[in-house]
PyMOL Python script that loads the backbone (N, CA, C, O; Angstrom):
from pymol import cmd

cmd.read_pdbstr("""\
ATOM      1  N   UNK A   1     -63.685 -35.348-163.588  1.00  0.00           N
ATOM      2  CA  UNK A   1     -62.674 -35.365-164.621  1.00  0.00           C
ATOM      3  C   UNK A   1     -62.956 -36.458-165.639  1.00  0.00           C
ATOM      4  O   UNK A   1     -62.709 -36.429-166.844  1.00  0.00           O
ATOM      5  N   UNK A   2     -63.643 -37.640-164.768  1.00  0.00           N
ATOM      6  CA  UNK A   2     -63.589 -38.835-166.190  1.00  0.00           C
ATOM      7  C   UNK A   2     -64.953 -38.222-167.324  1.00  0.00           C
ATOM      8  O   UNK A   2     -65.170 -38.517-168.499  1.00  0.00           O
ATOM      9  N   UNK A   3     -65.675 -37.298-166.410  1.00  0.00           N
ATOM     10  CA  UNK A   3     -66.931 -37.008-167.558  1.00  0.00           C
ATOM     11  C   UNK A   3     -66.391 -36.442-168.403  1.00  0.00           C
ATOM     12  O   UNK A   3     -66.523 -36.793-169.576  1.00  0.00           O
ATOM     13  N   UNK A   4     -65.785 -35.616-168.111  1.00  0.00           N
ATOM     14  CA  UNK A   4     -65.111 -34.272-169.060  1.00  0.00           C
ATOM     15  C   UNK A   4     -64.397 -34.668-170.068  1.00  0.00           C
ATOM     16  O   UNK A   4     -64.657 -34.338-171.225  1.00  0.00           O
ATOM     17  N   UNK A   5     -63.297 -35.512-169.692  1.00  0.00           N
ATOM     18  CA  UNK A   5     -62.096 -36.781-170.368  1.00  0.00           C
ATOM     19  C   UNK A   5     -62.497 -37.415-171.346  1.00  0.00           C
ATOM     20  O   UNK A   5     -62.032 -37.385-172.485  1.00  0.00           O
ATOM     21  N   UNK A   6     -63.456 -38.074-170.920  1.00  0.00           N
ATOM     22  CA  UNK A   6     -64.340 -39.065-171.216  1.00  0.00           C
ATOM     23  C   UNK A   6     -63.259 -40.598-171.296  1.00  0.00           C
ATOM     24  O   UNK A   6     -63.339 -41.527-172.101  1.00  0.00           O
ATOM     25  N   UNK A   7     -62.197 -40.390-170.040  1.00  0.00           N
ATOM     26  CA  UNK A   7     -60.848 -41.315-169.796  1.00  0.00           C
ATOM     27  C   UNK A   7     -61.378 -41.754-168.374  1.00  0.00           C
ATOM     28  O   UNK A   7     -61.512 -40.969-167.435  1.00  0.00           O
ATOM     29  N   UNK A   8     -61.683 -43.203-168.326  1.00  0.00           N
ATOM     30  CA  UNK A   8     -61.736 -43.889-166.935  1.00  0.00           C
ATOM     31  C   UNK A   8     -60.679 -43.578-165.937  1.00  0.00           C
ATOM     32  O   UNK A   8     -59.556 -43.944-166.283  1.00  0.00           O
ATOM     33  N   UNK A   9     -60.767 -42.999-164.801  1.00  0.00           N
ATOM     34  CA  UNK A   9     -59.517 -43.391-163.910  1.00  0.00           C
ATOM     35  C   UNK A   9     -59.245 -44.353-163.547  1.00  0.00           C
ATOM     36  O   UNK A   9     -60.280 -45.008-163.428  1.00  0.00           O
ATOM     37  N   UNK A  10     -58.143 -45.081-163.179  1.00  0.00           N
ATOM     38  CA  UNK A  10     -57.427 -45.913-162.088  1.00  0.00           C
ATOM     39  C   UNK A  10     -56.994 -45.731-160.843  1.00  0.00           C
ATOM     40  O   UNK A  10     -55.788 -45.491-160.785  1.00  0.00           O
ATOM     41  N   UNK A  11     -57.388 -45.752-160.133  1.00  0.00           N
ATOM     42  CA  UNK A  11     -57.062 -45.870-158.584  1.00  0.00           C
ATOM     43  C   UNK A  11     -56.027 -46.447-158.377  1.00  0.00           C
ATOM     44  O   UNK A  11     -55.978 -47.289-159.274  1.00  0.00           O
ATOM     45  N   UNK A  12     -54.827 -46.579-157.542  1.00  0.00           N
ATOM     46  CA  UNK A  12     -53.731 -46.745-156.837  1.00  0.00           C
ATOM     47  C   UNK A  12     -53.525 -46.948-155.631  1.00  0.00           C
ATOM     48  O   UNK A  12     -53.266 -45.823-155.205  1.00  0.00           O
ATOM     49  N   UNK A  13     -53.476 -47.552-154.911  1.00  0.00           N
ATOM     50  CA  UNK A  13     -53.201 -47.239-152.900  1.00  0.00           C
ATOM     51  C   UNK A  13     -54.032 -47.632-152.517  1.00  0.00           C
ATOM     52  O   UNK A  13     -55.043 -47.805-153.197  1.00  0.00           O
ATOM     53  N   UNK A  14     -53.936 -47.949-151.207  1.00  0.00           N
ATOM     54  CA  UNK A  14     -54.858 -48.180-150.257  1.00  0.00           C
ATOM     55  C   UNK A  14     -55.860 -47.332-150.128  1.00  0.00           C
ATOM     56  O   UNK A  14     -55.581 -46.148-149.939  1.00  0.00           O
ATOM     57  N   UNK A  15     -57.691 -47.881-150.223  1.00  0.00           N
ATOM     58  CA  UNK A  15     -58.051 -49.061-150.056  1.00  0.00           C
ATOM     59  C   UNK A  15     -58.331 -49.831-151.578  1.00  0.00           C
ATOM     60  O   UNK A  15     -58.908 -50.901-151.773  1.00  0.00           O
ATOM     61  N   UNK A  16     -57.882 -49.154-152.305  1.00  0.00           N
ATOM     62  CA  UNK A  16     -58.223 -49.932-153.752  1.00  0.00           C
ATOM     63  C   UNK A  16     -57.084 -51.254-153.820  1.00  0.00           C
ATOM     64  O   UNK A  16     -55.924 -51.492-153.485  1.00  0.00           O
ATOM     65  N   UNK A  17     -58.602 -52.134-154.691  1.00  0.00           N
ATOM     66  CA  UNK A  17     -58.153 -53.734-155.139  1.00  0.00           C
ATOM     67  C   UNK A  17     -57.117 -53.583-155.543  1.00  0.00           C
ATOM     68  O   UNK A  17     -56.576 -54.604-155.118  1.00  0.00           O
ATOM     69  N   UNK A  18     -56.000 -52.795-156.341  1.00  0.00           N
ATOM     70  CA  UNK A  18     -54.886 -53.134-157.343  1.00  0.00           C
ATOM     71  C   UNK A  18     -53.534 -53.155-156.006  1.00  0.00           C
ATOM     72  O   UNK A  18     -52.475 -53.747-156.214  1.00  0.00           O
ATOM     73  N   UNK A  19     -53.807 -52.445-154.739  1.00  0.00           N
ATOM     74  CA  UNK A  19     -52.621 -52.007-154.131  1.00  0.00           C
ATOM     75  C   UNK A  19     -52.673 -53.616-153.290  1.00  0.00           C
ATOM     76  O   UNK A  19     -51.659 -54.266-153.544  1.00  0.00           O
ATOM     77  N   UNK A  20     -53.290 -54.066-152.710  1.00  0.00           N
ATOM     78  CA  UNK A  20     -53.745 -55.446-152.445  1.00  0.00           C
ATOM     79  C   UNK A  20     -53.554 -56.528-152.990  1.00  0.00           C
ATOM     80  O   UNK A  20     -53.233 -57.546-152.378  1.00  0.00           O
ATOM     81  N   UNK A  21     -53.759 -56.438-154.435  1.00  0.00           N
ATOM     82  CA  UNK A  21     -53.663 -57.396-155.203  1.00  0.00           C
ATOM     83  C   UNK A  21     -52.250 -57.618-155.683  1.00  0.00           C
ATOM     84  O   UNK A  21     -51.781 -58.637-156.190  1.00  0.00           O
ATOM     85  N   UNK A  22     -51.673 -56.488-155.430  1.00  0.00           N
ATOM     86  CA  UNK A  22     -50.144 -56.141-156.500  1.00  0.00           C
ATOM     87  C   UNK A  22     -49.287 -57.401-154.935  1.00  0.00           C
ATOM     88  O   UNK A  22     -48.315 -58.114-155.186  1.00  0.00           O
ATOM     89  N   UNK A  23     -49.858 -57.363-153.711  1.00  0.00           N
ATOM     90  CA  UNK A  23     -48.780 -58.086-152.666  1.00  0.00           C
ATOM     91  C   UNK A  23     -49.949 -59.234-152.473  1.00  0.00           C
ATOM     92  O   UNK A  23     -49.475 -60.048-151.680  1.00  0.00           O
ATOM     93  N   UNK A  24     -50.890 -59.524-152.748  1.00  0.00           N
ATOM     94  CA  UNK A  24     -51.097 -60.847-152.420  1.00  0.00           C
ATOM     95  C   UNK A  24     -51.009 -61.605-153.326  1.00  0.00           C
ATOM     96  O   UNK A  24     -51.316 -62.775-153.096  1.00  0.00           O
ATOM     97  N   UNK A  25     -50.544 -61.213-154.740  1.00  0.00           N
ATOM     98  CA  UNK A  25     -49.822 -62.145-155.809  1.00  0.00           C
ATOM     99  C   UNK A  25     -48.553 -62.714-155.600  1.00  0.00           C
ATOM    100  O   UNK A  25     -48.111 -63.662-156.249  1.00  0.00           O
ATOM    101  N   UNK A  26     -47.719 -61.873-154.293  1.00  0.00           N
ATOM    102  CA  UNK A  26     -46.110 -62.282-154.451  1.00  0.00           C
ATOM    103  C   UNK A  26     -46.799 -63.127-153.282  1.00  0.00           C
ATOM    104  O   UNK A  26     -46.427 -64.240-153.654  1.00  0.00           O
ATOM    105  N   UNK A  27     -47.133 -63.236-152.763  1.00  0.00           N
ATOM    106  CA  UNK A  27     -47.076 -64.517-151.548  1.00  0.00           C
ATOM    107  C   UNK A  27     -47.852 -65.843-152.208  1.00  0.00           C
ATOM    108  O   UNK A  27     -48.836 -65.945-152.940  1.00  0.00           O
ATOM    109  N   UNK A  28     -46.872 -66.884-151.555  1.00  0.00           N
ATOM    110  CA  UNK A  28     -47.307 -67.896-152.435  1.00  0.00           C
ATOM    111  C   UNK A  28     -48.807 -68.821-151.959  1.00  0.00           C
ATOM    112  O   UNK A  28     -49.408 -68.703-150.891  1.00  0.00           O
ATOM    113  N   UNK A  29     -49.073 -69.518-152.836  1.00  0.00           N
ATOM    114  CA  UNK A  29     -50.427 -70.175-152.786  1.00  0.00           C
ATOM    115  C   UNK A  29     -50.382 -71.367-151.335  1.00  0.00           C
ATOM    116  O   UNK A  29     -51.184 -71.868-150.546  1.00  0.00           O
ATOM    117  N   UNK A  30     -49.526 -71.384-151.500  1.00  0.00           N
ATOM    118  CA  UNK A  30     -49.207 -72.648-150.515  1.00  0.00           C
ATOM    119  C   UNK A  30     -49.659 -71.501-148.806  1.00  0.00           C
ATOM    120  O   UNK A  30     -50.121 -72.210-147.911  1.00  0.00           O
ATOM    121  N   UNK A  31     -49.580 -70.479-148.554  1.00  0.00           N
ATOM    122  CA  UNK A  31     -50.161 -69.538-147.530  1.00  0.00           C
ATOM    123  C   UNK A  31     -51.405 -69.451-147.827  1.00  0.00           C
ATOM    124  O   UNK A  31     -51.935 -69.070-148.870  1.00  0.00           O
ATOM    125  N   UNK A  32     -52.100 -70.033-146.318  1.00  0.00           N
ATOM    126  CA  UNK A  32     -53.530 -69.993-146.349  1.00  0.00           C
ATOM    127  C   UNK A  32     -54.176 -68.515-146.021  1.00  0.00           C
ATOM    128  O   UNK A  32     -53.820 -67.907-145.012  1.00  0.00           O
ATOM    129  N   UNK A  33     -55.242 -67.923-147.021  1.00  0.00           N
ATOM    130  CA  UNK A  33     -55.348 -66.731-146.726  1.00  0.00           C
ATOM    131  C   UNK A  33     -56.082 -66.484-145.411  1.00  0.00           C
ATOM    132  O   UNK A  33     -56.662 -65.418-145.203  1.00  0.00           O
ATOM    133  N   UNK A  34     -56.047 -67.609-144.414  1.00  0.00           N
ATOM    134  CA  UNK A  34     -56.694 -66.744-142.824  1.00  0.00           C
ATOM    135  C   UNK A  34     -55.377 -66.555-142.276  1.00  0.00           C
ATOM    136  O   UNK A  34     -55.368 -65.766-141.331  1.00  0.00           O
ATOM    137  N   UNK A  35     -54.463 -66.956-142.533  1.00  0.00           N
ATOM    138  CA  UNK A  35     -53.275 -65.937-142.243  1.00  0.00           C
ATOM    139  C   UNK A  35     -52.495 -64.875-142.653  1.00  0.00           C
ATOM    140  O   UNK A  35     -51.416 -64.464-142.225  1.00  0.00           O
ATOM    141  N   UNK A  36     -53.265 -64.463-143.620  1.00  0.00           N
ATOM    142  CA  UNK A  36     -52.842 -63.207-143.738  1.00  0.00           C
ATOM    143  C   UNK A  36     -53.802 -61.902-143.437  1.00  0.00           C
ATOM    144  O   UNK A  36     -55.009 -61.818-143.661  1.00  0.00           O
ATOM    145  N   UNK A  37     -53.078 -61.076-142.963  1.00  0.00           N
ATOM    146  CA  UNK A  37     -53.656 -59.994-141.929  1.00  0.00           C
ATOM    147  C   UNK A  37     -53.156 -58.899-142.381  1.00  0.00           C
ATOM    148  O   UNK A  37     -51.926 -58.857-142.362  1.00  0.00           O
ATOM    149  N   UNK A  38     -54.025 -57.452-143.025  1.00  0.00           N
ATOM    150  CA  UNK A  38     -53.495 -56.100-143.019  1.00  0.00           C
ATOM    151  C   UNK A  38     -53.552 -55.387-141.659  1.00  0.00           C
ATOM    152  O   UNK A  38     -54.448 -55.167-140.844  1.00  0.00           O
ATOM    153  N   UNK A  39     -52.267 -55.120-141.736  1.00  0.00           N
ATOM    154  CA  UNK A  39     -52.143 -54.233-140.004  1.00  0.00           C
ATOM    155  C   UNK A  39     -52.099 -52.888-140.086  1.00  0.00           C
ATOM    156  O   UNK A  39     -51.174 -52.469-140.783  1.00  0.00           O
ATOM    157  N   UNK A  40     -52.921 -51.936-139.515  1.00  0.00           N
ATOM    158  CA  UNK A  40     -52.648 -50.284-139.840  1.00  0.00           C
ATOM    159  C   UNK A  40     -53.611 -49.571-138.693  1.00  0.00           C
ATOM    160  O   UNK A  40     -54.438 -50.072-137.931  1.00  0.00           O
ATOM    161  N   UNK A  41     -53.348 -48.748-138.802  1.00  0.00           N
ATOM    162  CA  UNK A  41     -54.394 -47.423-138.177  1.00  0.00           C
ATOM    163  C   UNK A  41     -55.261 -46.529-138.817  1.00  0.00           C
ATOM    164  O   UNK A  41     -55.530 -45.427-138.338  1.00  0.00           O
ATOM    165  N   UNK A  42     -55.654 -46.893-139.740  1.00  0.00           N
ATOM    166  CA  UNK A  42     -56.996 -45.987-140.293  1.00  0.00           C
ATOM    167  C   UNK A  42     -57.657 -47.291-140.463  1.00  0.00           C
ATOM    168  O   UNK A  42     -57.214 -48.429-140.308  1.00  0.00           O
ATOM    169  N   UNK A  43     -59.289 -46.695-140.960  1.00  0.00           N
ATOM    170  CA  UNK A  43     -60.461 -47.589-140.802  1.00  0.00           C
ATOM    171  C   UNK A  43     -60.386 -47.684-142.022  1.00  0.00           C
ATOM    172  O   UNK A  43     -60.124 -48.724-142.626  1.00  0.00           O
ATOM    173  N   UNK A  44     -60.716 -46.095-142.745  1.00  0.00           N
ATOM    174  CA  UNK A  44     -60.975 -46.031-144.609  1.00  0.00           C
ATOM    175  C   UNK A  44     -59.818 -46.783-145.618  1.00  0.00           C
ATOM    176  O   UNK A  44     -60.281 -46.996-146.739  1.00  0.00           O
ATOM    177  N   UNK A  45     -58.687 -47.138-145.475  1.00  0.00           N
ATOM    178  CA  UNK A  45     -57.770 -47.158-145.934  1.00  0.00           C
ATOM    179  C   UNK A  45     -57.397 -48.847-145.291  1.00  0.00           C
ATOM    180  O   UNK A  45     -57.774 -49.906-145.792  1.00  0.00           O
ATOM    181  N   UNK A  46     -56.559 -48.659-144.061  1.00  0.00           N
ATOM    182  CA  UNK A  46     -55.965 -50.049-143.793  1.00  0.00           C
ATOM    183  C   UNK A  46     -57.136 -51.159-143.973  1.00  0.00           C
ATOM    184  O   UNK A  46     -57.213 -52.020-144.851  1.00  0.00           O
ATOM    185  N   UNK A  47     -58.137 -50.869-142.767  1.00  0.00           N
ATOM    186  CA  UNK A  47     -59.016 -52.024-142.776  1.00  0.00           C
ATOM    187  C   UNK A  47     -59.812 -51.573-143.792  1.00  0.00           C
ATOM    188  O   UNK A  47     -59.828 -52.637-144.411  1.00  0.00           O
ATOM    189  N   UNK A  48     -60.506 -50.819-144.477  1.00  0.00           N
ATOM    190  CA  UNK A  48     -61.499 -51.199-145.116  1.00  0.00           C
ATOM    191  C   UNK A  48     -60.946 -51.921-146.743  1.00  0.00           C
ATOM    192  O   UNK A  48     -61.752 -52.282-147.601  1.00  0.00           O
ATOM    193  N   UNK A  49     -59.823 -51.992-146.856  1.00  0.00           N
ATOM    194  CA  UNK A  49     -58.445 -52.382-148.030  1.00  0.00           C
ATOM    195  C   UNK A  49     -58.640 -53.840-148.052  1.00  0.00           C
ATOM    196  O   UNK A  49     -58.818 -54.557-149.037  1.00  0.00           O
ATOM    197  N   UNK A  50     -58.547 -54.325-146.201  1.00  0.00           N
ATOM    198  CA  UNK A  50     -58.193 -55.734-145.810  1.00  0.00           C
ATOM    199  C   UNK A  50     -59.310 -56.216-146.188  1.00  0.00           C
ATOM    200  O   UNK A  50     -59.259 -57.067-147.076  1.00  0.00           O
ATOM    201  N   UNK A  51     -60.607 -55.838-145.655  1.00  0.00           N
ATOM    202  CA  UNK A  51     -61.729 -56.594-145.595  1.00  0.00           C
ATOM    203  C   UNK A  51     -62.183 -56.705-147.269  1.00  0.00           C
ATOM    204  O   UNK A  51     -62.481 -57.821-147.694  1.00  0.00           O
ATOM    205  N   UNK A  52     -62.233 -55.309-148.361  1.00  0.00           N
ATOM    206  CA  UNK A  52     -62.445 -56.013-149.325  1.00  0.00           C
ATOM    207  C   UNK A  52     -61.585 -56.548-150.063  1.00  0.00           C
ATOM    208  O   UNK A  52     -61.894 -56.519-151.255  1.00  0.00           O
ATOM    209  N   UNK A  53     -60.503 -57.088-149.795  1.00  0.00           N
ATOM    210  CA  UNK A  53     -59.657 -58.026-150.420  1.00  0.00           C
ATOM    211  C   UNK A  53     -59.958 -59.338-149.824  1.00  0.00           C
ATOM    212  O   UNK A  53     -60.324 -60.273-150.536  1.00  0.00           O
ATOM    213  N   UNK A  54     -59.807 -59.459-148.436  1.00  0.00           N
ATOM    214  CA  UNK A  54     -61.054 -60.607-147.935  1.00  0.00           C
ATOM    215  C   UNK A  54     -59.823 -61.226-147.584  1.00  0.00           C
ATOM    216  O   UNK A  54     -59.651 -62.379-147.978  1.00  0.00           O
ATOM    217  N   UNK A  55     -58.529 -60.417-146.609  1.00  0.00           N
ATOM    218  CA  UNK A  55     -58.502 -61.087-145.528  1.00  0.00           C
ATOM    219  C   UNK A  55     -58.397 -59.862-143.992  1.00  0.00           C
ATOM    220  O   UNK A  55     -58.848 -58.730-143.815  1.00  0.00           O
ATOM    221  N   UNK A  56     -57.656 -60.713-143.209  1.00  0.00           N
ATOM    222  CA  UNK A  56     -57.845 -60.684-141.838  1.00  0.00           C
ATOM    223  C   UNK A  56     -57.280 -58.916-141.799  1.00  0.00           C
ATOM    224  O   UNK A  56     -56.277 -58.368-142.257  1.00  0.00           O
ATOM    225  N   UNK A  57     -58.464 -58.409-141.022  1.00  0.00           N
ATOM    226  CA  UNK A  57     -57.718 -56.960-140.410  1.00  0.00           C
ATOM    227  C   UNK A  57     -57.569 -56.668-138.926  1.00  0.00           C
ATOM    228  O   UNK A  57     -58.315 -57.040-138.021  1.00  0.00           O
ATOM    229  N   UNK A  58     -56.043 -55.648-138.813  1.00  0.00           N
ATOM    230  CA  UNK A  58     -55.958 -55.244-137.480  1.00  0.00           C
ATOM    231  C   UNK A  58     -55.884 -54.218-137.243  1.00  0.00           C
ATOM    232  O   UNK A  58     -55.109 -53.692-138.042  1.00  0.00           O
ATOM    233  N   UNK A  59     -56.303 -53.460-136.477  1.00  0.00           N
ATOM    234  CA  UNK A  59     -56.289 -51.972-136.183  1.00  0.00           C
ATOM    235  C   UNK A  59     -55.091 -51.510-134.702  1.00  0.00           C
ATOM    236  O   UNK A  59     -54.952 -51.850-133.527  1.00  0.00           O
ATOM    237  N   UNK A  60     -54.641 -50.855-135.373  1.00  0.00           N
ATOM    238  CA  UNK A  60     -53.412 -50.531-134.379  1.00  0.00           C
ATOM    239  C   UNK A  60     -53.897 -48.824-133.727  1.00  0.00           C
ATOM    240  O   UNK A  60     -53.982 -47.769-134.355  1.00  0.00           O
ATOM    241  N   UNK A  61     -54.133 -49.087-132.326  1.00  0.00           N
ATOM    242  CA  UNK A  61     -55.178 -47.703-132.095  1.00  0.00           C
ATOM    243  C   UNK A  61     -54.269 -47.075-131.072  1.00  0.00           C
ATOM    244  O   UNK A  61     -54.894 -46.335-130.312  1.00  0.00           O
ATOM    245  N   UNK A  62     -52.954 -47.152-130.823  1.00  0.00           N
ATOM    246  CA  UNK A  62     -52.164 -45.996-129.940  1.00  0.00           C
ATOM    247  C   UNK A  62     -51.482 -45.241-130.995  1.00  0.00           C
ATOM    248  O   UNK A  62     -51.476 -44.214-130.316  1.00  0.00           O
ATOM    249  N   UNK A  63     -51.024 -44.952-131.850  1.00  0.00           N
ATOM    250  CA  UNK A  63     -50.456 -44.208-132.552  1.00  0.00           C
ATOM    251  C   UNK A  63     -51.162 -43.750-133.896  1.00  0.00           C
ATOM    252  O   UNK A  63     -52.384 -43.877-133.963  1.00  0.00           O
ATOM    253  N   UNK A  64     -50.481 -43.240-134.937  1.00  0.00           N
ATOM    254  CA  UNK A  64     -51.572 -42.603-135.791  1.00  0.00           C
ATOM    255  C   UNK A  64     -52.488 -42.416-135.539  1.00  0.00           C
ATOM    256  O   UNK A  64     -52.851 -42.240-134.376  1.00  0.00           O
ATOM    257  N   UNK A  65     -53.456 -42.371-136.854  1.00  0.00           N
ATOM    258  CA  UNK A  65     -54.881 -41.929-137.273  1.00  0.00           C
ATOM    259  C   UNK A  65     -55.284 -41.839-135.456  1.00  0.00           C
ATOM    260  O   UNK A  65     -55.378 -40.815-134.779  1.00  0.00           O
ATOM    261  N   UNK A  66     -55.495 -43.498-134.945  1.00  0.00           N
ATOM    262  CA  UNK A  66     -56.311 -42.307-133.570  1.00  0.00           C
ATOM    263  C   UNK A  66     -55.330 -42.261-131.857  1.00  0.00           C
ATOM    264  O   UNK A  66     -55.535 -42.287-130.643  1.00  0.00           O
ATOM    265  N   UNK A  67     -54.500 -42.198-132.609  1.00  0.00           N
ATOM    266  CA  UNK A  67     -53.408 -41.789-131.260  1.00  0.00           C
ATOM    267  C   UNK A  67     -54.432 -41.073-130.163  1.00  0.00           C
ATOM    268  O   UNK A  67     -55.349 -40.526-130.775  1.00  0.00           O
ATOM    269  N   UNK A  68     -54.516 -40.959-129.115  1.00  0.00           N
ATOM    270  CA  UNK A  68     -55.236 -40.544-128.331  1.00  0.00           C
ATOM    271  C   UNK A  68     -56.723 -39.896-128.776  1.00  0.00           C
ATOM    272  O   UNK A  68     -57.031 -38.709-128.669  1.00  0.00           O
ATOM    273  N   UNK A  69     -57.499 -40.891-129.259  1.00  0.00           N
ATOM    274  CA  UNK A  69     -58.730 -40.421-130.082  1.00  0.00           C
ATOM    275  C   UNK A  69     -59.601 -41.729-129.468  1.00  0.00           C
ATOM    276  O   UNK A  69     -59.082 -42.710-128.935  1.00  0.00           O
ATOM    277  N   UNK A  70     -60.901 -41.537-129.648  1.00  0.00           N
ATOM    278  CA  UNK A  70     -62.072 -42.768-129.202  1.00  0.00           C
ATOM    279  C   UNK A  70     -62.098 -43.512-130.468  1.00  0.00           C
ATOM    280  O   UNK A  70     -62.831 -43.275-131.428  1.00  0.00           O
ATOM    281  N   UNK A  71     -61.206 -44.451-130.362  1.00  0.00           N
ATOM    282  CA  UNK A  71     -61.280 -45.004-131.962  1.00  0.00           C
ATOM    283  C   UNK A  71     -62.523 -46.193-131.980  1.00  0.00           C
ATOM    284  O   UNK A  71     -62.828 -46.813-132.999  1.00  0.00           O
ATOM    285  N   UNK A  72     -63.155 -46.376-130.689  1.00  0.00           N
ATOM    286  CA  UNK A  72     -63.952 -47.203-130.710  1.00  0.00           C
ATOM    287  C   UNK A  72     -65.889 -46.399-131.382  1.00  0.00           C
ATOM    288  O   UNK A  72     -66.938 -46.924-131.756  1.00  0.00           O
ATOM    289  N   UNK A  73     -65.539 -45.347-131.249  1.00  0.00           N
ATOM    290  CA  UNK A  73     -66.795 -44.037-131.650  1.00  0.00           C
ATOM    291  C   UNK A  73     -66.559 -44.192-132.983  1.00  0.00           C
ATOM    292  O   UNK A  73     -67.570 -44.371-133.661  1.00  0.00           O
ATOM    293  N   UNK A  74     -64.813 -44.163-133.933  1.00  0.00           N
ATOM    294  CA  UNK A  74     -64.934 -44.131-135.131  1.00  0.00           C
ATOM    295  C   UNK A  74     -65.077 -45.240-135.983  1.00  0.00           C
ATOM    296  O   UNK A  74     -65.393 -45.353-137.167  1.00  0.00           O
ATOM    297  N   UNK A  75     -64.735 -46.110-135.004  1.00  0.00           N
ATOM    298  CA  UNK A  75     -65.746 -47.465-135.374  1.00  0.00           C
ATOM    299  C   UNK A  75     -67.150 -47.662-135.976  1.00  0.00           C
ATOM    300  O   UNK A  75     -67.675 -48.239-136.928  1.00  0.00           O
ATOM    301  N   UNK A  76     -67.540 -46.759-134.759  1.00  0.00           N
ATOM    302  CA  UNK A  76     -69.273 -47.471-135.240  1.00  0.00           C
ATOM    303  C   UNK A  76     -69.941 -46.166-136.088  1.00  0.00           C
ATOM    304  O   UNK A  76     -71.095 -46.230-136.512  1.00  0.00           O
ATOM    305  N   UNK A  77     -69.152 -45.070-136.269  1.00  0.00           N
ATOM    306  CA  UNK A  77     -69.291 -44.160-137.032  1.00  0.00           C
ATOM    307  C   UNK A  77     -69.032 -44.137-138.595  1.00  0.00           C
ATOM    308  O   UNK A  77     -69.744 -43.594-139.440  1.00  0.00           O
ATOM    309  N   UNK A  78     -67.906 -44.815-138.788  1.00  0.00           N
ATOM    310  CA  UNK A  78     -67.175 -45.624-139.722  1.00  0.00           C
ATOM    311  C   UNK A  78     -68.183 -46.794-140.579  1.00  0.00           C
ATOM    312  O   UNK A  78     -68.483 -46.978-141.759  1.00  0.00           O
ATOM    313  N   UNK A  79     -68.503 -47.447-139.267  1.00  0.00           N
ATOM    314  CA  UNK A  79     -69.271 -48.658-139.500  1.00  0.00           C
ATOM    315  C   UNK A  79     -68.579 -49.741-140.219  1.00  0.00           C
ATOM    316  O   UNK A  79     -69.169 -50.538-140.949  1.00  0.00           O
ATOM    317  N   UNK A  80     -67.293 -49.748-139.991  1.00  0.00           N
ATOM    318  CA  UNK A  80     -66.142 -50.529-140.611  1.00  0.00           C
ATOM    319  C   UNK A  80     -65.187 -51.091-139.338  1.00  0.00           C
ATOM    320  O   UNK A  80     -64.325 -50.446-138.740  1.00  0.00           O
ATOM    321  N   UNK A  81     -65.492 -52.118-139.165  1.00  0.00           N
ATOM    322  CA  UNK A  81     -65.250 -53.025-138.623  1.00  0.00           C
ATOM    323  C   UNK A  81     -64.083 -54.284-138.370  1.00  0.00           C
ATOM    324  O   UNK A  81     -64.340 -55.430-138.738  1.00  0.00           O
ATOM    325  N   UNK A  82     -62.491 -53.861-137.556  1.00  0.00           N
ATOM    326  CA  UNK A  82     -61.535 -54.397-137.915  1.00  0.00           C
ATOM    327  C   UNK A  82     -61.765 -56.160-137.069  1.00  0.00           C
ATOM    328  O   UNK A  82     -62.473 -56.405-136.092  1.00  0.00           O
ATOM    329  N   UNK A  83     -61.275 -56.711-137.519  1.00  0.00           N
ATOM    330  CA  UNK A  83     -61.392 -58.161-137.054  1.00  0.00           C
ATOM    331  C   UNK A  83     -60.636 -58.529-135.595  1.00  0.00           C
ATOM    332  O   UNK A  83     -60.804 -59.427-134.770  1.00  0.00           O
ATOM    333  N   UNK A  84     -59.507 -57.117-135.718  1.00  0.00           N
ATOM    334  CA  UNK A  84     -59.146 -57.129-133.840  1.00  0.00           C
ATOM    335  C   UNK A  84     -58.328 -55.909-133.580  1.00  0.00           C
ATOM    336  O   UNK A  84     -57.818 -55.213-134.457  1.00  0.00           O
ATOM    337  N   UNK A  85     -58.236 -55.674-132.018  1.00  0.00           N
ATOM    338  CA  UNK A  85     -57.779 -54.097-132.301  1.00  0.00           C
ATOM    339  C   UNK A  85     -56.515 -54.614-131.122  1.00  0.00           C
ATOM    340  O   UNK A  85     -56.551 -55.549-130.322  1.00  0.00           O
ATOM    341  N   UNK A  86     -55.470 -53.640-131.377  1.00  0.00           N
ATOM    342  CA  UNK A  86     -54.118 -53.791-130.695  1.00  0.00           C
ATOM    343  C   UNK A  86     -53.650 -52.424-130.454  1.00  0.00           C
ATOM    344  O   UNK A  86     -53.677 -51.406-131.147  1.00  0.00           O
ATOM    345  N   UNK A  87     -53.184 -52.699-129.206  1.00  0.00           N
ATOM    346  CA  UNK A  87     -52.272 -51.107-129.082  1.00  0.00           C
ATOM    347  C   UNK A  87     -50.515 -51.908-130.100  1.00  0.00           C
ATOM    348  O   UNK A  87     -50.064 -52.979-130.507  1.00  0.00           O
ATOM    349  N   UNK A  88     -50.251 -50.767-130.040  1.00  0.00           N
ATOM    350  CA  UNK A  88     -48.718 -50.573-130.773  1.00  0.00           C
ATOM    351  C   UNK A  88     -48.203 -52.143-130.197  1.00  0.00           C
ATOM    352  O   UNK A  88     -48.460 -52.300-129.003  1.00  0.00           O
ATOM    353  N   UNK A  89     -47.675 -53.048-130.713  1.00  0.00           N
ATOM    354  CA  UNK A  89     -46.554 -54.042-130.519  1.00  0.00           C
ATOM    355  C   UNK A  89     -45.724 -54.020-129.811  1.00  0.00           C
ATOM    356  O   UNK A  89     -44.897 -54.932-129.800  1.00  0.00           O
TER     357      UNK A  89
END
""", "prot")
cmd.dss("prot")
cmd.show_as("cartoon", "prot")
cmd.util.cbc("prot")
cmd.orient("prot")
């Protein structure tokens, strides 16, 4: 569409910089960014969001995306890499 257009798109949402950037502007400077952590269940989206915004990711692997799935296969399939993995809270 942008060839055709010849109109750049903008991206929106997770994993794009602007959806990231739009909430790590409201938190204040005085928060050190190794404490802040995106928490989710997809690889493409939650963590791969966290890591290039450049902080901490967690992968939440009993529910959603891999609710009863080898989320450790879509790991290395993925090749995206969360910083720690948790069942549900």
């Amino acid at each position: 569409m942008a060839d055709a257009s010849g109109v750049e798109p903008e991206f929106f949402g997770k994993p794009f910089k602007g959806a990231f950037g739009a909430v790590l502007e409201r938190i204040p400077e005085t928060i050190d960014r190794n404490r802040i952590a995106m928490v989710g269940d997809t690889l493409q989206t939650d963590v791969l969001g966290g890591l290039a915004a450049g902080i901490g990711t967690i992968l939440v692997t009993d529910h959603g995306f891999f609710a009863n799935a080898d989320f450790e296969a879509g790991i290395e399939l993925a090749a995206i890499s969360p910083d720690y993995i948790i069942p549900t809270p």
